[in-house]
C-alpha positions in Angstrom: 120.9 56.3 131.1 119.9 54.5 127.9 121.9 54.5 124.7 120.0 56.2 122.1 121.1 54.7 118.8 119.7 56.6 115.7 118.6 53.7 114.1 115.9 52.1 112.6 114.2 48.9 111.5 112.5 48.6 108.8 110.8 45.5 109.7 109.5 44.9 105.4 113.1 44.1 104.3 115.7 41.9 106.9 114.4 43.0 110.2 116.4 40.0 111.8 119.7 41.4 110.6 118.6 44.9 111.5 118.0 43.2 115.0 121.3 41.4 115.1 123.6 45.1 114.2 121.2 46.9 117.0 121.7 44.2 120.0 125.2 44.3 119.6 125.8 47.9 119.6 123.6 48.1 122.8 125.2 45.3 124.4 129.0 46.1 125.2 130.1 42.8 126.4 129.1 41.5 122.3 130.6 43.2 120.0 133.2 41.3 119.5 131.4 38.5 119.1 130.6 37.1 115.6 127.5 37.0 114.3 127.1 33.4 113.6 127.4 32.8 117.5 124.2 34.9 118.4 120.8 33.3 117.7 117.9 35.3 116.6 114.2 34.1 117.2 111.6 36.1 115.8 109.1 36.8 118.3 106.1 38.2 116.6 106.6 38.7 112.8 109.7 40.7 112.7 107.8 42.9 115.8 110.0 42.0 118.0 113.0 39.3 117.9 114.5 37.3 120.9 118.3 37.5 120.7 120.9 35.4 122.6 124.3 34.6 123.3 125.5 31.4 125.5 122.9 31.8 128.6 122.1 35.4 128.0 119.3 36.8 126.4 117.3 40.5 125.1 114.7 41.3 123.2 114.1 43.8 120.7 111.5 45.7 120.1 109.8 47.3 117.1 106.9 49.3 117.3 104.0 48.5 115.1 102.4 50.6 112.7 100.6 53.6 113.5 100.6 52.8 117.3 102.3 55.9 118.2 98.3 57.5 117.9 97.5 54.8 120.6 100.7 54.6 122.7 102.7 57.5 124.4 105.9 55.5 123.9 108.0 58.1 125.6 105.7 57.7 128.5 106.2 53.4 127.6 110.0 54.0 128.2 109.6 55.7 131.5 107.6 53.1 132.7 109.7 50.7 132.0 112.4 52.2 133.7 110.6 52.9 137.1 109.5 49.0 137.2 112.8 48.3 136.0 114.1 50.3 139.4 112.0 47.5 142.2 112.7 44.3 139.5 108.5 44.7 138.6 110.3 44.6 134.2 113.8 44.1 132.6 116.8 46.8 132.0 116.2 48.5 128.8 119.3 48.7 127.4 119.1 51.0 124.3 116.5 52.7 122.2 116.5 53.1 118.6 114.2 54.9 116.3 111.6 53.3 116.2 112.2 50.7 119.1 114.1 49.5 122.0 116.5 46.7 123.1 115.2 45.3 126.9 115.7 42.4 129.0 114.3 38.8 128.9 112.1 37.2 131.1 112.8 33.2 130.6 109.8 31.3 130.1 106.5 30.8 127.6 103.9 33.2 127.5 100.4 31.3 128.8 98.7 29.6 125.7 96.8 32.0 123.5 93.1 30.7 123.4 93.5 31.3 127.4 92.7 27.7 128.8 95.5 28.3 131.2 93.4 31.4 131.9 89.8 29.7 132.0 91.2 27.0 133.8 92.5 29.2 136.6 95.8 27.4 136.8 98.0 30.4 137.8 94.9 32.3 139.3 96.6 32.1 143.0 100.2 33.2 141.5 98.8 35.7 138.6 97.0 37.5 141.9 99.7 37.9 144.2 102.0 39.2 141.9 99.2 41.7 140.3 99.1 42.8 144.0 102.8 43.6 144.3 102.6 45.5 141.2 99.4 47.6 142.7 101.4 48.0 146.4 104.7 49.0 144.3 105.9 52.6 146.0 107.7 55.2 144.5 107.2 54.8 140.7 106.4 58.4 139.7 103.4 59.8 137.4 100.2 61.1 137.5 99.2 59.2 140.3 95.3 59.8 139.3 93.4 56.8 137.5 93.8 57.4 134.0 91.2 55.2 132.7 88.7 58.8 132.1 91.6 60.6 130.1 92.2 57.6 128.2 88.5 56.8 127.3 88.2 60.1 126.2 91.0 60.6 124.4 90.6 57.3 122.5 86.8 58.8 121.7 88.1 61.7 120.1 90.3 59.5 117.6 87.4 57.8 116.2 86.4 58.6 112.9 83.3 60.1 112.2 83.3 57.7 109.2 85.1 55.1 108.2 86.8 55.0 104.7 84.4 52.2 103.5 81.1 52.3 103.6 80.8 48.0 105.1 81.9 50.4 108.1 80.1 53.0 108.2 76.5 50.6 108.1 78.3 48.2 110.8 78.2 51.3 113.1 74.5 52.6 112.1 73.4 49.3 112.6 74.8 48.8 116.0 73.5 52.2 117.2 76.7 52.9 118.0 77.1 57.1 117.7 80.1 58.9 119.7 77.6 60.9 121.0 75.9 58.0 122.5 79.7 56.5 123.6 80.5 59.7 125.4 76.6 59.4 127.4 77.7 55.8 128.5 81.5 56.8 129.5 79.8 60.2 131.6 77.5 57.5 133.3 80.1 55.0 134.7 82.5 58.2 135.7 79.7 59.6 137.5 79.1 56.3 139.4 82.1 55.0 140.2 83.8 57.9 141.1 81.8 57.8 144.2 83.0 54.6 145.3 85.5 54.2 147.6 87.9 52.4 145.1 91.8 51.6 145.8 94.4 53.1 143.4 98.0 51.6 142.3 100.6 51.3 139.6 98.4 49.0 137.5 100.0 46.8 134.0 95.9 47.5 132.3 96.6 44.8 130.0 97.0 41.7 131.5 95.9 39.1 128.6 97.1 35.6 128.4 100.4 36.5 126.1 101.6 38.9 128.7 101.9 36.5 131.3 104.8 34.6 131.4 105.3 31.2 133.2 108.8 29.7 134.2 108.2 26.6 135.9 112.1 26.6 136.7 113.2 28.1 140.3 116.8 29.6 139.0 118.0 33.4 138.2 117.2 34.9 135.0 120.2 36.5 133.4 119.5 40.2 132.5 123.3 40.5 130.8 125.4 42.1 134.4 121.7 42.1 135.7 119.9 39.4 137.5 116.6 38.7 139.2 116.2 36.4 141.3 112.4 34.1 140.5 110.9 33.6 143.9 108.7 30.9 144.3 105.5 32.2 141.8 107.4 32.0 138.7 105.1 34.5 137.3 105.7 38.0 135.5 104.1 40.2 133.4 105.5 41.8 130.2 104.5 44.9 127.0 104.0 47.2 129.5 102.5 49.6 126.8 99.8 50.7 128.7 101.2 50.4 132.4 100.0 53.7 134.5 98.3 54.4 137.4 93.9 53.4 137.8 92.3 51.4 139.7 93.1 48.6 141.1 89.8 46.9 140.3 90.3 47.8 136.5 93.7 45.7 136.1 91.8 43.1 138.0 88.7 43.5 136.0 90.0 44.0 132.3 92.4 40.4 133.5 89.3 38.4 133.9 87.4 39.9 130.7 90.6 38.0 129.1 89.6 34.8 130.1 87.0 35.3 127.2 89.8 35.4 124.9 90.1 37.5 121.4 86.8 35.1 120.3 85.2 36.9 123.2 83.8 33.5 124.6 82.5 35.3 127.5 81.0 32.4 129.4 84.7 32.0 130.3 84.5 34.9 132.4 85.8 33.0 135.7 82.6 32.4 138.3 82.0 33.8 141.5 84.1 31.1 143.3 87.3 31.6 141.0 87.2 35.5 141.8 87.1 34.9 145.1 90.2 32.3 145.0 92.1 35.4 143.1 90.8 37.6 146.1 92.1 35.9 148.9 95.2 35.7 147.3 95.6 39.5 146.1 94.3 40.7 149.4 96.3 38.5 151.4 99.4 39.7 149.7 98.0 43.2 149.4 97.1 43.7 153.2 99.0 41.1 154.7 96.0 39.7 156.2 92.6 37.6 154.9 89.9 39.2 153.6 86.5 39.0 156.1 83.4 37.9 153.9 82.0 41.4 153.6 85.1 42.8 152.2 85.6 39.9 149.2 81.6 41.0 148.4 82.5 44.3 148.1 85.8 43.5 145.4 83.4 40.6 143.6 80.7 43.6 143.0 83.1 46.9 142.2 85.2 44.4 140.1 82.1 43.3 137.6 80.9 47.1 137.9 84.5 47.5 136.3 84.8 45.1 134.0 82.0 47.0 131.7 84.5 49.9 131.7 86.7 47.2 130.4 84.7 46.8 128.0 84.0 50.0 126.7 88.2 50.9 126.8 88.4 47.7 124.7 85.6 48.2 122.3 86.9 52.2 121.8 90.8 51.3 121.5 89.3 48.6 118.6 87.1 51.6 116.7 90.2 53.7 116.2 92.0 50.5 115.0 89.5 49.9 112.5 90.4 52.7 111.1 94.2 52.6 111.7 95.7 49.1 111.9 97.3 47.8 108.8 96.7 43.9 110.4 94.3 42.0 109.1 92.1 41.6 112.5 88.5 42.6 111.9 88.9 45.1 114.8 85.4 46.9 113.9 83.0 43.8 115.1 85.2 43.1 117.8 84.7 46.4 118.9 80.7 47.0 118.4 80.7 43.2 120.5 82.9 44.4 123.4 80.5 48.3 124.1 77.5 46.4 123.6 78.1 43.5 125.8 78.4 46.6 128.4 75.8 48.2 127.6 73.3 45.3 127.5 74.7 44.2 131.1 75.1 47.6 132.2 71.1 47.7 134.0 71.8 44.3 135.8 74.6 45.7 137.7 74.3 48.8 138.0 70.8 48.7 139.6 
């Protein structure tokens, strides 16, 4: 059971110190260490801070701003906890109000303009351990894809006008109505639906920063917990959005990420590098290689599903445009993602 500390960081004034008094009330075997002796990194602008003593290691993690309309973070903490259960994510070891203390995966997150990505360096590793995540049994949940419910509900939390009016004409420009969202979203339900697509516990977020690399074969410390690296040296953290879909989706919405946020989409890994990741997820997946017939089936319902990709992308950015305190320009990042979709939605979808 985790220890639920009524607490909170308020990440504006010393979040580090805040941090510092949490980890050590969730971790038993520190409190009687001084302070001086435990070494705070900040992570991701007082977000979330890496905290260690000698060779162990936690994280703690604030939630951002406004997410909670985004994130079911009750439903975040569960999942955690059933990955946590087959070594698929760390221990948590507390929560707070407004955040949790978890487990450390040792390594560095693959570079953020995604050349590790478009290079397909870790394509062989990043796809067998997708697939052990996607044949993972027992981790309880709604165990139908929840890319519809999300889409929709996402929808339904976009304005119907922004607050400034740059907005409002960079959405009547692109054509973009809700009406018109919900037409396309009906369309791709409709048609995929029929296919005879694989569901599994899928991460539906797999971007370049949460990957994690650690060339090092050795144990990872989880404070009393260990895990033991096996030969890939790959894992996958923020497991925000972690719930059941289809398979193809996690697979799909991981390649879209080779385009990076500048959205360089002739990074989009070729025919030949998919079927490299193919092999290797079906092989692990089934035990067995793939015949021809079966890797042209994947290569087509995988680019079907990468426009949904798209579209969950571009929605999730509209309501940020009109939530998110950072400074990203979420709005144009948005319009680019559901009209890239749209545009290529004829040529494969025939």
């Amino acid at each position: 059971m985790n220890r639920r500390l009524k607490l909170t960081i308020d990440v504006t004034k010393d979040p580090e110190r805040d941090a510092l008094n949490i980890a050590k009330l969730a971790m038993e075997e520190w409190k009687d260490i001084a302070d001086d002796d435990i070494h705070v990194r900040e992570l991701a602008g007082g977000i979330t801070n890496r905290l260690g003593f000698k060779d162990h290691h936690v994280l703690v993690r604030v939630y951002g701003s406004n997410t909670e309309v985004l994130i079911d973070r009750d439903e975040e903490l569960r999942c955690i906890t059933e990955l946590g259960k087959i070594s698929l994510a760390p221990p948590i070891h507390a929560v707070f109000n407004n955040g949790f203390v978890y487990g450390y995966y040792e390594g560095e997150t693959l570079d953020a303009t995604c050349t590790a990505l478009a290079n397909g360096v870790h394509n062989k590793e990043i796809a067998e351990r997708m697939a052990e995540w996607h044949s993972s049994k027992g981790i309880e949940g709604d165990k139908r894809p929840t890319i519809w419910d999300k889409l929709l509900k996402y929808l339904s939390l976009v304005p119907d006008e922004y607050s400034t009016q740059e907005k409002n004409e960079q959405m009547k420009k692109a054509n973009l109505s809700k009406a018109r969202i919900l037409e396309e979203i009906h369309f791709f339900k409709d048609r995929l639906e029929k296919d005879d697509l694989r569901v599994g516990f899928c991460h539906n977020d797999l971007l370049a920063g949460n990957v994690v690399y650690n060339p090092i074969d050795s144990e990872i410390s989880f404070n009393c917990e260990s895990l033991l690296i096996n030969s890939e040296n790959i894992y996958f953290i923020d497991y925000e959005y972690g719930a059941y879909n289809y398979n193809t989706f996690d697979i799909a919405n991981h390649f879209c990420e080779w385009c990076g946020f500048e959205l360089v989409y002739e990074q989009y890994p070729s025919k030949e590098k998919q079927y490299e990741f193919f092999k290797s997820y079906l092989k692990r997946l089934d035990g067995r290689d793939p015949s021809e017939s079966e890797l042209e089936k994947w290569y087509t319902d995988v680019q079907r599903m990468s426009l949904v990709c798209h579209f969950f992308w571009g929605i999730w950015a509209l309501v940020q445009a009109h939530i998110s305190q950072l400074t990203f320009d979420y709005l144009p990042y948005g319009i680019n993602r559901i009209q890239y979709a749209i545009h290529n939605r004829p040529r494969l979808f025939e």
